[in-house]
C-alpha positions as CSV (number, residue, x, y, z in Angstrom):
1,X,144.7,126.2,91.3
2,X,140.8,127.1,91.9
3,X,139.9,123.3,91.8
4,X,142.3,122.6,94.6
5,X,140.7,125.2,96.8
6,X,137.2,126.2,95.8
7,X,134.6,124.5,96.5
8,X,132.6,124.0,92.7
9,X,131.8,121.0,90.5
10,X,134.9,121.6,88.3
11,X,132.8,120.6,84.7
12,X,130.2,123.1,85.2
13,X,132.2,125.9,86.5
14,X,134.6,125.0,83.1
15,X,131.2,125.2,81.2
16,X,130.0,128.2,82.7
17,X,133.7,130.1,82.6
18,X,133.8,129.4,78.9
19,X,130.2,130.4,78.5
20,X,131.2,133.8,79.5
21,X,133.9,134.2,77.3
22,X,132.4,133.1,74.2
23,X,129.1,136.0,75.1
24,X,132.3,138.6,76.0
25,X,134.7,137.5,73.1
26,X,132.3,137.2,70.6
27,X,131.0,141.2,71.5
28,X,134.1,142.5,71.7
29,X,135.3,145.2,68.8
30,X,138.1,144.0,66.4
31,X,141.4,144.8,68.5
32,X,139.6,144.7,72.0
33,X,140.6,143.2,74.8
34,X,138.7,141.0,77.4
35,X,139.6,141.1,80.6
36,X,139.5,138.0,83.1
37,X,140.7,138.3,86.9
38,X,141.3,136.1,89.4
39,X,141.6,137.0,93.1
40,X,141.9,134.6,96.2
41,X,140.9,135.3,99.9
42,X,141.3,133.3,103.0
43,X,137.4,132.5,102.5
44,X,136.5,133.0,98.8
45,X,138.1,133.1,95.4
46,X,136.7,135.5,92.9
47,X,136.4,134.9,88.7
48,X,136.2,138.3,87.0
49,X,135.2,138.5,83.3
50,X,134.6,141.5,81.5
51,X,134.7,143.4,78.3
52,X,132.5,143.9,75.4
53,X,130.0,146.6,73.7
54,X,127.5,145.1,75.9
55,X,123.8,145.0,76.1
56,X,121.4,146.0,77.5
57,X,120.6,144.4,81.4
58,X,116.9,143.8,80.8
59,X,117.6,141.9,77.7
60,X,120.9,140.1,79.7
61,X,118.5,139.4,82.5
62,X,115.5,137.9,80.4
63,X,118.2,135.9,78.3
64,X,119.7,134.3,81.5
65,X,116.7,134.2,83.9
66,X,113.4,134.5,82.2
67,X,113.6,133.0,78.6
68,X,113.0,129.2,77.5
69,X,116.4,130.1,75.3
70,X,118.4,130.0,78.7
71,X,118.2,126.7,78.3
72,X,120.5,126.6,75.1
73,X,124.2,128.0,74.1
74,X,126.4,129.8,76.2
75,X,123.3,131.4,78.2
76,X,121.7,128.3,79.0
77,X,125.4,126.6,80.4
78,X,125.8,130.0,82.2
79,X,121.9,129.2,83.5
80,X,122.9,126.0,84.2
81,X,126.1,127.1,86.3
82,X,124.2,129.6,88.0
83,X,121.6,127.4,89.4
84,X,124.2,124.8,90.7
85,X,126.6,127.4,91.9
86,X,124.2,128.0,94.9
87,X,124.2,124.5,95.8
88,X,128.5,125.2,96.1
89,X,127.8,128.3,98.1
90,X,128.9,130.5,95.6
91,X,127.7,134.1,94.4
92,X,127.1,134.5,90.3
93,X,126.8,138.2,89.7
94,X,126.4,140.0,86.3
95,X,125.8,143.1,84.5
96,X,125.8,144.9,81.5
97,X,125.0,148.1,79.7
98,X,125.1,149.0,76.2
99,X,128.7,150.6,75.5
100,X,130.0,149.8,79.0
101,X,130.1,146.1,78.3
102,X,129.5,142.9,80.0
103,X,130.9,141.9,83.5
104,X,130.6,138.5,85.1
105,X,131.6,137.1,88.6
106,X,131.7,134.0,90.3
107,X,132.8,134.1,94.0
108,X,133.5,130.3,95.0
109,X,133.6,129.3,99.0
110,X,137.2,128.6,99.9
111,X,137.8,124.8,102.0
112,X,141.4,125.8,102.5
């Protein structure tokens, strides 16, 4: 339903979404859940992921923004996906924090 509605190349928000996952999956106690929302407004539509032990957000922020490694794995598609997500419109938010877990959002600009 986002594709039809949201304004996003659909491969690298795929790539991205699945990025997230496998960083929030992959952290995640035996047992644990993740959590993944989706919401829809009349101007945005909003991609909630979250769960996790976490990290902490220095080392999130230098792994995504400041390291020649975001340019590999799941960081470096979620790099990737960042970068082109302003060119949709859209806000990529995260944060993280050691025991609290990750958490991930993507706001996309509604055409309709």
């Amino acid at each position: 339903a986002i594709s039809g509605f949201a304004i996003a190349d659909p491969k690298l928000l795929t790539e991205m979404v699945e990025a997230m996952l496998r960083i929030v999956i992959a952290d995640c106690a035996p047992g644990e859940a993740v959590k993944v929302e989706l919401s829809e407004a009349t101007e945005r539509t909003r991609i909630t992921i979250s769960g996790g032990i976490g990290m902490a957000f220095e080392r999130l922020y230098a792994a995504l923004e400041l390291s020649e490694a975001a340019s590999h794995g799941p960081f470096g598609s979620i790099a990737r996906g960042m970068g082109a997500a302003l060119g949709w419109g859209a806000v990529v938010s995260y944060s993280s924090q050691v025991g609290k877990g990750y958490r991930f959002a993507i706001e996309l600009r509604r055409i309709g």
